[in-house]
N, C-alpha and C positions, 0 to 999 in steps of 0.2 A: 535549522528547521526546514524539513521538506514541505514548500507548499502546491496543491496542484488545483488549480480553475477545471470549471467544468466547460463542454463543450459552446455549449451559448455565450458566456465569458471571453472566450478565446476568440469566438469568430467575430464579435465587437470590436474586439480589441487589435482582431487584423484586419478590419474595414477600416477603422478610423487610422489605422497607420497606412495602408496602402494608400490611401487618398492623399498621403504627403509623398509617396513616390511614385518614381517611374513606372510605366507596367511591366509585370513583371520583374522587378527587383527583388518583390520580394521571396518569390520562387527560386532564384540565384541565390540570394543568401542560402536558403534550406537545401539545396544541392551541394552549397562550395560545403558547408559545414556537413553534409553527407556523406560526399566521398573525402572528406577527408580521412573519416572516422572507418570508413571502409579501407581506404588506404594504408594507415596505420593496422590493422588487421590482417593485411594482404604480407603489408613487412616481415610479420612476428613468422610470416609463412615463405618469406623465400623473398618478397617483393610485388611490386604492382605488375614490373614488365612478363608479359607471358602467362600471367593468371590467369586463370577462367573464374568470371563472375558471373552470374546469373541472375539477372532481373526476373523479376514474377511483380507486373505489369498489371492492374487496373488501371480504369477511367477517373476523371479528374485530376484535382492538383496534387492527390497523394501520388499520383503516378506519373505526373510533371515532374516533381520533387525527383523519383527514381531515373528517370530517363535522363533530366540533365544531368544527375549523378552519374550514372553509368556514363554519357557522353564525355566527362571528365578524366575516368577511369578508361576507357577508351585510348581519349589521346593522349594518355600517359602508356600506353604499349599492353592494356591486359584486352585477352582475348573477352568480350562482355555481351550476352546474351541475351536476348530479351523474350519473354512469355508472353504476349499480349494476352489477357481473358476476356479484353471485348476490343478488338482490331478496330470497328469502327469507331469505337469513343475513345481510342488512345489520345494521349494530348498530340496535337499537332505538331506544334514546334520544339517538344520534349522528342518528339519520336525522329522528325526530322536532324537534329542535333545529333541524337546518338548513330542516326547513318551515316551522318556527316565527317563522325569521328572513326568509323568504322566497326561499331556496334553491328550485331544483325539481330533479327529477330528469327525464332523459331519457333515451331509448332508444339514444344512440349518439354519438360525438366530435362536436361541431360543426365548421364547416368554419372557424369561424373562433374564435379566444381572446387574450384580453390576456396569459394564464399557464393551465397545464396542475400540477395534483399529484397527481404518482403516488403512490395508497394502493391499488395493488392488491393485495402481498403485502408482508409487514414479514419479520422474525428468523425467524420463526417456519417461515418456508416451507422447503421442501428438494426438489432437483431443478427442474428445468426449468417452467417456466411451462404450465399448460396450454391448449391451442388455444383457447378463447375468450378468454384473457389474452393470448395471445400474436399472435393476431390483431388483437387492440384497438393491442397499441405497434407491428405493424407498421402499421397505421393511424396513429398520432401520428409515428412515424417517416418515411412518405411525407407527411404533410401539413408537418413542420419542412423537410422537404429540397424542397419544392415555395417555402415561403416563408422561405427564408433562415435556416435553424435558430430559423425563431420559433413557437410562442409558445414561450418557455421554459418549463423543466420545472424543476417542486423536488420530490424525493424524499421520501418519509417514509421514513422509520429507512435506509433503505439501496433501491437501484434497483430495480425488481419483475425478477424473472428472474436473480439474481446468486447465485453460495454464499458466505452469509454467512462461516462459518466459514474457507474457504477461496481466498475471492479469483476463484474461478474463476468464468467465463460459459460455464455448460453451452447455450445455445441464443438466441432472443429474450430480450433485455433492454432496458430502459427505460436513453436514453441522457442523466441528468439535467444540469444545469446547477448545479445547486444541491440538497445534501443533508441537508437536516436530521435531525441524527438527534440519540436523547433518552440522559441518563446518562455514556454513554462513548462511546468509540469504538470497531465492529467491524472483525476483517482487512477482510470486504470494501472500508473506507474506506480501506484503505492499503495493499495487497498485490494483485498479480495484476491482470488484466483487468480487473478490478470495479471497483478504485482509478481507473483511467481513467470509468469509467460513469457514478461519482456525482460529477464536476463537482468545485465548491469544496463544503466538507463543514462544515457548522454544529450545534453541537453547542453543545445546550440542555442547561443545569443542571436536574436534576428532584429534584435532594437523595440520586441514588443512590450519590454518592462513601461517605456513611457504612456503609451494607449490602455494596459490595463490595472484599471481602475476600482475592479471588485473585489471585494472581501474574498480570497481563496478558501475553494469549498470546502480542502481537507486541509488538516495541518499535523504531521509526521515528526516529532521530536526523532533528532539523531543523537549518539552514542555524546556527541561532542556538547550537546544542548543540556544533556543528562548530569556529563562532569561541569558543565556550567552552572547548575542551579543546585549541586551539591552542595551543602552548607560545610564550610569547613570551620574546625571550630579552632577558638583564639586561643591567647594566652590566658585571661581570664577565663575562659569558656566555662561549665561546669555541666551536668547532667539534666541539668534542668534546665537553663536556656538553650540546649541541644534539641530539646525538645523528649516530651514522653506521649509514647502509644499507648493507648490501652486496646485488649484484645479478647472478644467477647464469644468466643470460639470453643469448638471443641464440646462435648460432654463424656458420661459414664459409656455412653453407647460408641461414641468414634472420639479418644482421647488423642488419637495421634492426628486428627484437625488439630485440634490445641497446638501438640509438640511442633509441627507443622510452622502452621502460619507463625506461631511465636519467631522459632528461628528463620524465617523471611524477616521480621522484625530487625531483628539483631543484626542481620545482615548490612542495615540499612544505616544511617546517619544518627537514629534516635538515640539521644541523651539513657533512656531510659524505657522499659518496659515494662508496664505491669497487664496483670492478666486475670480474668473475673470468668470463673464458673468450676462446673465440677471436677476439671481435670488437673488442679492444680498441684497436687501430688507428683503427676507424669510431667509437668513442665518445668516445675524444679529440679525436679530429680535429671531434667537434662542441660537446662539451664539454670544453675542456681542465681544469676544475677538475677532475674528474672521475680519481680514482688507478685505475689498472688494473692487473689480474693475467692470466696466464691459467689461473688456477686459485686454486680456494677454499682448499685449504689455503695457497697463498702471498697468500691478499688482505689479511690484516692485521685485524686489531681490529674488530671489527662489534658494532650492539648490535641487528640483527635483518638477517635476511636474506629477500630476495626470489626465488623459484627458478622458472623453467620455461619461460617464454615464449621462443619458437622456440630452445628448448635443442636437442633432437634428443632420439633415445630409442637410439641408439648407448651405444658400451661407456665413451665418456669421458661422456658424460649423465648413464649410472647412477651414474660414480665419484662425479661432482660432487654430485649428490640425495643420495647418502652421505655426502659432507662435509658439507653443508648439513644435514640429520636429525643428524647429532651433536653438532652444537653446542649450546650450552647457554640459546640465544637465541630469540627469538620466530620461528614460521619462515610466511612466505605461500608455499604453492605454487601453480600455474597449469599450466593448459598442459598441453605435454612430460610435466613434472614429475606430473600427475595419471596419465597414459597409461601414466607404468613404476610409477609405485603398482598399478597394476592385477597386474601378475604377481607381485603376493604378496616379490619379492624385498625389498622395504626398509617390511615389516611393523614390524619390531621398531624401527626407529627413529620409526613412529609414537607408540612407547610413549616418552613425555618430558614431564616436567616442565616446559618451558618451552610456552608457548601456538602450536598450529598452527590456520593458518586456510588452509581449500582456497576457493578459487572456480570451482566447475567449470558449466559450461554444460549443457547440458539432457543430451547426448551426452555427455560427462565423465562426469555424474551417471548414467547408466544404467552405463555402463563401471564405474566403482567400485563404488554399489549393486545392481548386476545387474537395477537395472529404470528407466525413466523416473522424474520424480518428481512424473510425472500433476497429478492436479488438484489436488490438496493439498501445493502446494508448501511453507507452513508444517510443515505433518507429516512431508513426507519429509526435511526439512531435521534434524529434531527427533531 
């Protein structure tokens, strides 16, 4: 399970650990775990020694973070370049390191690089990139799409131009390859446009699992969590303690909803499927295991039901979304099924004890909450 904290989480969570070390320790850690992961990038290309790296350089710790990395990279032999985008706010002793190690700084992208890392803005940022930042990654951007998405790009904490907290890509963004980032994992890493931005996403241990404390904002089942809670069935097993769906789908007008979602059904772990409306003709005729009704109250035993997709929003619709809201079962609606929740008529079956989950589209989701669910898809979800 992928979890990732939000920005006010995180920077708690590295105050109250920093105040148990050194200063600066903990900037060391996020650089050793930086260039290493650059390093290992550099190998698959020939090696570290003699490489051109390129720093692309903001203000604060996210650009600490980059300068001791590249100082690293440095005095391991690659040639490492640095973009300052605001020379006087560079970190101090980030910048002095990587002179140290033989690092320089230059006035602007080179035309050519073994690897590019973006430190322009870390967590800390909010809103949109500004035009000198944003005209540096349209620059790295025309020059990857000139040679073949190269040089690659590795990200610190998260893509320059992205909202952390909410996944969203307000304008120019850095389109990484690889993202390193320190403690945990933010939505940006897995939620929204952003998740696409920052590549495959490495995530360096810095000792903050101890300091944070809060409930992670999002939580991301993986492929591995999936085959975990697949029920496998015994030697006793049989069709009915497998479990049966029922599925309230489909009509005269879009039968292949029906055919449709049924074989998603079947796809799946369930003991058993039966199926409740007009199209029951077309779902046999594809799936004969498949018991049909044409109607929920005559479908029989169900231990959860599925409702909406190309139902209709007609008078036998609402009856069936009726049936389906009373029952005492876990209910998915979709669809149809979202569109007459809108008219307030089958409120009160919203009120149930057993577990409902809607899945509605961007348009659904305005229709119910009475507005888009904009950029912070996390929150409007919430």
């Amino acid at each position: 399970m992928r979890q990732a904290w939000r920005v006010a989480d995180v920077r708690s969570a590295e105050k109250a650990l920093m105040a148990t070390l050194p200063d600066g320790s903990l900037m060391q850690r996020a650089a050793a775990g930086l260039a290493r992961r650059c390093a290992l990038l550099l190998r698959d290309g020939g090696g570290v020694y003699g490489a051109t790296v390129v720093l692309l350089v903001g203000s604060g710790d996210n650009g600490g973070d980059t300068l001791f990395a590249g100082a690293r990279l440095a005095a391991r032999g690659a040639a490492v370049r640095a973009v300052l985008l605001s020379p006087e706010r560079a970190h101090v002793a980030g910048l002095a390191a990587l002179r140290q190690a033989g690092g320089r700084v230059v006035a602007d992208l080179p035309d050519r690089a073994d690897l590019v890392v973006d430190g322009i803005v870390g967590i800390g940022a909010s809103g949109g990139l500004r035009p000198q930042a944003a005209a540096l990654v349209a620059r790295l951007g025309a020059l990857r799409a000139r040679d073949g998405a190269r040089p690659p790009v590795v990200a610190v904490d998260v893509p320059s131009g992205v909202s952390v907290d909410t996944g969203d890509v307000p304008g120019d963004a850095v389109h990484a390859d690889v993202t390193v980032t320190f403690g945990c994992l933010k939505p940006a890493h897995v939620v929204g446009p952003a998740a696409a931005r920052a590549g495959h996403v490495d995530l360096v241990d810095i000792g903050l699992g101890a300091t944070l404390r809060t409930t992670a904002a999002v939580r991301v089942p993986d492929a591995s969590d999936v085959v975990s809670w697949w029920p496998r069935p015994g030697a006793t097993s049989d069709k009915y303690s497998r479990g049966v769906v029922g599925l309230a789908t489909g009509s005269a007008t879009y039968p292949g909803a029906a055919v449709l979602s049924v074989a998603g059904a079947l796809a799946g772990p369930t003991g058993l499927v039966r199926y409740a409306g007009s199209a029951g003709r077309e779902v046999v005729r594809r799936h004969p295991s498949v018991i049909a009704a044409e109607r929920v109250a005559d479908a029989g035993r169900v231990q959860a039901w599925v409702c909406g997709s190309g139902l209709g929003t007609g008078d036998d619709a609402r009856r069936e979304l009726r049936s389906v809201l009373a029952s005492s079962v876990p209910v998915l609606l979709d669809a149809d099924a979202l569109t007459l929740l809108v008219d307030g008529q089958h409120a009160a079956g919203l009120r149930r004890d057993a577990p409902l989950v809607i899945t509605p589209h961007d348009r659904e989701f305005a229709r119910l909450a009475g507005e888009a669910p904009g950029a912070d898809r996390v929150g409007a979800a919430c």
